[in-house]
C-alpha positions in Angstrom: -7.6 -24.3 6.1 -4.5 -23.0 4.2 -1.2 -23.3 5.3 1.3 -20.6 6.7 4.3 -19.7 5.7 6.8 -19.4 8.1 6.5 -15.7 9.2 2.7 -16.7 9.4 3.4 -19.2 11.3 5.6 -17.0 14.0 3.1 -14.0 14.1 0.0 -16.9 14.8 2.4 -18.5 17.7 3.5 -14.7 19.0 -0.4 -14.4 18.9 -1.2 -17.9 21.1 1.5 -17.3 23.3 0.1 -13.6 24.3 3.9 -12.1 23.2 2.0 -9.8 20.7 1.1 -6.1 22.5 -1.5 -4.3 21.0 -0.2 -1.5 19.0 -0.4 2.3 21.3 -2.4 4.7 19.2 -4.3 2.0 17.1 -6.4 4.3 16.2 -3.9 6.5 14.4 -2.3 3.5 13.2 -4.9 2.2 11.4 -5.7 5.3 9.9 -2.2 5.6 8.4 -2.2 2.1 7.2 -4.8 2.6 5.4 -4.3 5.8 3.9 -0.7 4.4 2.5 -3.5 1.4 1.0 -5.6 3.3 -0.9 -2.9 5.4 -2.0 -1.0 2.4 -3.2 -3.6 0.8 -5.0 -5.1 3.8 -5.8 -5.5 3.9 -10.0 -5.1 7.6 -11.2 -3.7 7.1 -14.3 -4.3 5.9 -17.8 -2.2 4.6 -20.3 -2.9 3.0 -24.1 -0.7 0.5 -25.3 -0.6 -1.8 -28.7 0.5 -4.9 -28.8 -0.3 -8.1 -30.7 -3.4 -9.9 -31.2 -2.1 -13.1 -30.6 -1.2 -11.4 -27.2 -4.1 -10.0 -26.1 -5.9 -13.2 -26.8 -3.5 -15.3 -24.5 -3.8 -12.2 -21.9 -7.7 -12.5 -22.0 -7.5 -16.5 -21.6 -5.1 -16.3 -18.9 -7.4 -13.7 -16.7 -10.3 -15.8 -17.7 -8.5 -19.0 -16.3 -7.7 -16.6 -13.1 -11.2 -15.4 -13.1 -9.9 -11.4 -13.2 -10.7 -9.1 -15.7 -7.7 -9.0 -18.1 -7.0 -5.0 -17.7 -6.9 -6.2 -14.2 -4.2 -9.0 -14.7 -1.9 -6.4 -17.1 -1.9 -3.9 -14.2 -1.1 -6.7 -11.5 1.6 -8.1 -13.7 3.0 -3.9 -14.1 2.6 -3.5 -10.6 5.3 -6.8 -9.8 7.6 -5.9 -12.6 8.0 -2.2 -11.3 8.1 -3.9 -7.4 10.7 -6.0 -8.2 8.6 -8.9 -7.4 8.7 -10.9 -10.8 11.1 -13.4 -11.1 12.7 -14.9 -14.7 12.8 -18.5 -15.0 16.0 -19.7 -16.5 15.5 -22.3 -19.3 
């Protein structure tokens, strides 16, 4: 079993404890949760970029190693830069 992070853990014990209410409308809900899904994840665009070979070997070998294809990993990598989610090491 994998570990939980805290806010994991919280939601499991609010779960075990019975403080969690089910949702009103879950229906609805679940319908607008996953429209804002698909339209999140939803690829409608298409760019062309160049960049190195030495580059896009090191991109294929590193989505090999992550078993993703490696247009996969270059969008996933986009997607965190433009979220904010990347984070620069320092030295």
């Amino acid at each position: 079993m994998s570990k939980l992070d805290k806010e994991e853990n919280e939601i499991l014990q609010a779960f075990e404890s019975g403080k969690m209410k089910k949702a009103k409308n879950v229906k609805e809900q679940l319908k607008q949760h996953k429209a804002v899904a698909e339209a999140t994840f939803k690829k409608d665009a298409r760019i062309n970029i160049r960049l190195s070979s030495k580059d896009l070997r090191s991109l294929q070998a590193r989505a090999l190693k992550e078993g993703i294809p490696y247009q996969t990993l270059v969008s996933s990598v986009l997607h965190k830069y433009v979220d904010g989610q990347l984070i620069e090491k320092n030295g």
